[in-house]
N, C-alpha and C positions, 0 to 999 in steps of 0.2 A: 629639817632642811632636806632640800632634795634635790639631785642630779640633774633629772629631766624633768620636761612639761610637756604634759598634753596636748594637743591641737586647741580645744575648748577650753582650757584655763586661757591657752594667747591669745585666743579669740576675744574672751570674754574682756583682758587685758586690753587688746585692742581698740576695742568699742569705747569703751572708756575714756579712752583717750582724742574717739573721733577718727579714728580709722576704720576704713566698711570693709575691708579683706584683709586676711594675713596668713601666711603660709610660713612653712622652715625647710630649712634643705642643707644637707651635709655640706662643708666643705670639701668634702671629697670631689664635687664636680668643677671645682675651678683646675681639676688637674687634667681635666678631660678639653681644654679652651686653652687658649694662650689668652689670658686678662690684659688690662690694658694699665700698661706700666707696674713697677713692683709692688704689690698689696703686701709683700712680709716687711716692706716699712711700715706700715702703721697697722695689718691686721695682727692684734692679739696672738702668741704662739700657743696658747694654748683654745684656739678657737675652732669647736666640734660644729657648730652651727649655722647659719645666718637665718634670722628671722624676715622676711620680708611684709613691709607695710603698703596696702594701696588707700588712698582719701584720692575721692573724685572734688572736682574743684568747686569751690564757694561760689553759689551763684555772685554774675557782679556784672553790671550792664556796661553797656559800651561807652565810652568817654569821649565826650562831645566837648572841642574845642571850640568855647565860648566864640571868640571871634574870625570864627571860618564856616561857613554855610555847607562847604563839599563833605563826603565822609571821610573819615583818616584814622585806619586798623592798627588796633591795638592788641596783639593775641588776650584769647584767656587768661591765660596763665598767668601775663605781665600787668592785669588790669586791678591785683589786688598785692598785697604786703607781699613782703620776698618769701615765697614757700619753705625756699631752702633753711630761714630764720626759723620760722613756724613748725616747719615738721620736725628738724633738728632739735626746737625744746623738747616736743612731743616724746620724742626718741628719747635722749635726754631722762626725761621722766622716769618711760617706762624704763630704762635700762636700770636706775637706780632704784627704783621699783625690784625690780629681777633682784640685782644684787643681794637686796633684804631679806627678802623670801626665799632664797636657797642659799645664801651664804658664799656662792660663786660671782665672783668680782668680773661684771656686765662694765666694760672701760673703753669701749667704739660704737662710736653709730656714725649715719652718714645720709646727706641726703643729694643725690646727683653733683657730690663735692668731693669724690673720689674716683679711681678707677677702677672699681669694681662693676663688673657687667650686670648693671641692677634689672635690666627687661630679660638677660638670661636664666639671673636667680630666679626672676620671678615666676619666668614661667615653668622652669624647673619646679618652684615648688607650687604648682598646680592653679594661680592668679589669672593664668590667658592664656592666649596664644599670641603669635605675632602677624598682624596683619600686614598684608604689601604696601602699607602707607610706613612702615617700620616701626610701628608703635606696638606696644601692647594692649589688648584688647579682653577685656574682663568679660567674659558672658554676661553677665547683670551689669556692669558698670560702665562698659563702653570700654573709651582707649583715653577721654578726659580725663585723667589721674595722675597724681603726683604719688612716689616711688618712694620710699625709706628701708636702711638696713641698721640692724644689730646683730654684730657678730659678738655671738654666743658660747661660753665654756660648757653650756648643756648639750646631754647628748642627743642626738638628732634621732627624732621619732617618725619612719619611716613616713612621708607623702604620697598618695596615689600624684603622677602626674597628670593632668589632662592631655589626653592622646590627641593634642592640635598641632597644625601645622598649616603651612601658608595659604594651602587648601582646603582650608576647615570646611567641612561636610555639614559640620549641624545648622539645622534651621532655626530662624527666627520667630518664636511663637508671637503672632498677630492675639490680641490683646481687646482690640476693639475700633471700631471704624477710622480712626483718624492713623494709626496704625499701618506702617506699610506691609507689603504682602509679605510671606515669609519667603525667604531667598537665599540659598546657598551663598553662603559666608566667601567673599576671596577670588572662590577658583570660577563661578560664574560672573561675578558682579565688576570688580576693577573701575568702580565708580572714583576710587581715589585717583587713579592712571588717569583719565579719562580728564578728570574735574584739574590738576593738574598744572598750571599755565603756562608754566617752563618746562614739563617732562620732564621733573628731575627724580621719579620713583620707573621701577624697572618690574616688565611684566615677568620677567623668566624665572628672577628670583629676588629675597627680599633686599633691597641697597637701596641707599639716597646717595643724589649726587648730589652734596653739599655745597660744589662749587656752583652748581643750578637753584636749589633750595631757597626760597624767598627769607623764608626765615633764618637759616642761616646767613643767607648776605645784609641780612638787617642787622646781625651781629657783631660781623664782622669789619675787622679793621682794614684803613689803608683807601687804596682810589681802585676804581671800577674803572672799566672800558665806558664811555660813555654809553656807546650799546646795547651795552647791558643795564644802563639804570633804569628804562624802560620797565624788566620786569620787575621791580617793585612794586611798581601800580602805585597803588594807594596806603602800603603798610607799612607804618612808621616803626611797629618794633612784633618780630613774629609773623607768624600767618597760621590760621589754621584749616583751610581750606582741603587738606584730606581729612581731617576728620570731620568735619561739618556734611560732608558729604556721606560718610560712613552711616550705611544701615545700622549699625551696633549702635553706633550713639544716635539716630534718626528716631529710633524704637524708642529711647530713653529721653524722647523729647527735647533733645539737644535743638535738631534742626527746623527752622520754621521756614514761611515761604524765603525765597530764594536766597536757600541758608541761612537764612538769619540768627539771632544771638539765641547764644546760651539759655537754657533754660532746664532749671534742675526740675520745674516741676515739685511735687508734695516728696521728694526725695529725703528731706530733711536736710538736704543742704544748706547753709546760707555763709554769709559774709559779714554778719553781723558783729561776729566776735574776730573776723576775720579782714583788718580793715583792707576798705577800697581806696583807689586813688584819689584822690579830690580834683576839684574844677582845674586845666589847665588852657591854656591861651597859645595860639601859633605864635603872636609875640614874644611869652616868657620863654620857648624856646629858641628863637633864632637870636634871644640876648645874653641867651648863657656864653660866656666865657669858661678857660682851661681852670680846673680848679674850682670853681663857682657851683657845682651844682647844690641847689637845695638842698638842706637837710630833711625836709620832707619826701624828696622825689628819692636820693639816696636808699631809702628803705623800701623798694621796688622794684622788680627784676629787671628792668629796662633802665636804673641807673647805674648798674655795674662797671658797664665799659665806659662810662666819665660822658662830661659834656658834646664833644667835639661829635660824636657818634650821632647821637641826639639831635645834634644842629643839624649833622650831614644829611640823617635821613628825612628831619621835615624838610630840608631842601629839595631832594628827591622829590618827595611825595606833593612837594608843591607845583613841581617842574611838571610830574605825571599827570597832575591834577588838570595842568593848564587854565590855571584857573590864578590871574594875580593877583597878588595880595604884598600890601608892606613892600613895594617896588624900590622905595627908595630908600628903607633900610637894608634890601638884599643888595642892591649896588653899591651901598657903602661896603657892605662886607665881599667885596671882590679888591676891597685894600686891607684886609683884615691880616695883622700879624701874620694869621696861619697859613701858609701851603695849602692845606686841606681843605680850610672855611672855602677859601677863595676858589678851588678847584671845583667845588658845588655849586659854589655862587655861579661861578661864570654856567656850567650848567643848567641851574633853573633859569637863567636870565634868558641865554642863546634860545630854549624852548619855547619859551615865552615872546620871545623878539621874533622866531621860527614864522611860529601862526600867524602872529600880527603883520610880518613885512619879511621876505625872506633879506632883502640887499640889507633891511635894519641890523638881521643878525650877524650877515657876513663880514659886515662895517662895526660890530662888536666884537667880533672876533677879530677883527683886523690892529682893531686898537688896543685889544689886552695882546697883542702878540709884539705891543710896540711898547709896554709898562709893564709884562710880568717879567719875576727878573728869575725863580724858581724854577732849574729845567726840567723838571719833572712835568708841572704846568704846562709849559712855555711847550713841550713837545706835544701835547697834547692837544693845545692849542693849534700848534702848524698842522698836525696829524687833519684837524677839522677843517683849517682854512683848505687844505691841499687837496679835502678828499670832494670826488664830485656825486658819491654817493648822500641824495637825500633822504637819510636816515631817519628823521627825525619827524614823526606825525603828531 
């Protein structure tokens, strides 16, 4: 039995498992950070280590909504089985793995389902740096990656850091003609700032403003300014539009013409063992009800937050589209049980009514302000009738 482990026995361990980097790094630097919420509830008290895992993501093509012709974004990340399921077996494994082999009882892992500052660990233990899109950024791997830890009773075997920073210096070795030019990492480029739609990432220093963040408000719960559903565009769950932009992953053949999908390339990636979403319909969304979501859809990052989310954003995305479809299912659902349904319904409908005839829309709005009975709504409603700003393109 034995204490500690080498860098290349984890490695080797690693691979094994289908992870392409891993680093370790003391505990000793979460005392250097204030973490996010208390980690001495569930990290191990006698935990010398954390091992950190990087897997870049399974190729897995874009998800075309059989009965809608426009396009409608789906992140990476959300386009295959729940990672967090996936890497957490993985972890899993290895940890009971560890255990056997040295006799020190491996009893936490975690996969972005704690507060542990895992793009800290990481790049502590020498996996990246952090680029201004706030990701981490693997020299060879990009910033495509999904993150894992096991906190370890082994004792930590010193890591060189990689001496990065938001200004990373080093260059991008050009490869071969298709290849973009090599380019200082960050402090020249600011292609993610720029690409951007909302401004929600900051040139001075590295922060997202999540209350701008597309991704994040595809997340998140509750009602929008109408104003603001606009920036959605066309993304029903995620965005990844800084990194699709990002040199690091462009080199890595991520990006194609104008950004287009994923592509691992002879990476040794795939999705095979890795399942993808299957066929879905703008229909079997806008009929889910509370409670109702597929058990297939369920096992997918994008069914976590429940049906109603789901609904809200193909609403969105339908409204942004301008493009109608299922007209008289969506006005049925401006009587829908929900507060919510309704408060998007009337949304994508007003937009839609907008283009077509503007007095059509005002004269919709005029009517739901005379049957909605919810004040949440109902102010929202007067807020539109009253305002004589034409907001809405």
């Amino acid at each position: 039995m034995t204490t500690s482990m080498d860098n290349f026995e984890l490695e080797k361990k690693a691979r094994q498992h289908g992870f392409e980097a891993v680093g370790s790094v003391s505990i000793d630097v979460l005392k250097k950070i204030k973490s996010r919420g208390d980690t001495k509830k569930y990290i191990p008290e006698n935990t010398e280590t954390f091992f950190i895992f990087f897997q870049s993501y399974p190729l897995a093509d874009p998800i075309n909504f059989k009965d809608y012709s426009e396009e409608i974004r789906i992140a990476y990340f959300a386009r295959i089985y729940d990672y967090h399921d996936i890497l957490k077996r993985k972890l899993k494994e290895i940890s009971q793995e560890l255990t056997a082999e040295t006799g020190r009882f491996h009893s936490w892992w975690g996969a972005d389902d704690h507060s542990l500052p895992e793009k800290y660990l990481a790049k502590k233990a020498g996996l990246g740096f952090w680029g201004l899109n706030t990701l981490l950024i693997n020299r060879d791997l990009g910033s495509f990656g999904f993150l894992g830890v096991i906190a370890s009773p082994l004792k930590f075997e010193e890591v060189q850091e990689q001496k990065s920073s938001p200004v990373e210096k080093a260059h991008i070795e050009k490869t071969d003609s298709c290849c973009y030019k090599p380019a200082r990492i960050c402090e020249d480029c600011f292609k993610c700032l720029k690409a951007c739609p909302v401004d929600a990432l900051s040139k001075e220093k590295i922060k997202l403003d999540s209350d701008k963040c597309i991704s994040s408000l595809t997340q998140r719960r509750g009602r929008f300014d109408w104003r603001r559903l606009a920036q959605f565009q066309n993304h029903f769950w995620g965005c990844d539009i800084c990194q699709q932009v990002c040199p690091c992953n462009k080199i890595l053949d991520y990006g194609r013409k104008n950004y287009g999908d994923y592509d691992a390339g002879n990476r040794g990636i795939s999705a095979d063992h890795w399942p993808r979403v299957g066929p879905m319909t703008v229909n079997e969304v806008l009929k889910l009800r509370r409670r109702d979501l597929p058990s297939c859809w369920s096992s997918y990052a994008f069914g976590w937050r429940g049906t109603r989310i789901l609904v809200r954003n193909m609403l969105i995305v339908l409204a942004n589209n301008l493009k109608p479809v299922y007209v008289k299912e969506i006005e049925e659902m401006t009587r829908d049980p929900s507060p919510i349904i309704r408060f998007y319904a009337f949304y994508c409908l007003y937009r839609w009514y907008w283009q077509e005839n503007k007095d059509r829309a005002k004269n919709f709005i005029a009517e739901k302000i005379e049957e909605e009975k919810n004040s949440k709504n109902l102010q929202t409603l007067k807020n539109i009738w009253n305002s004589r700003e034409e907001f809405v393109t």
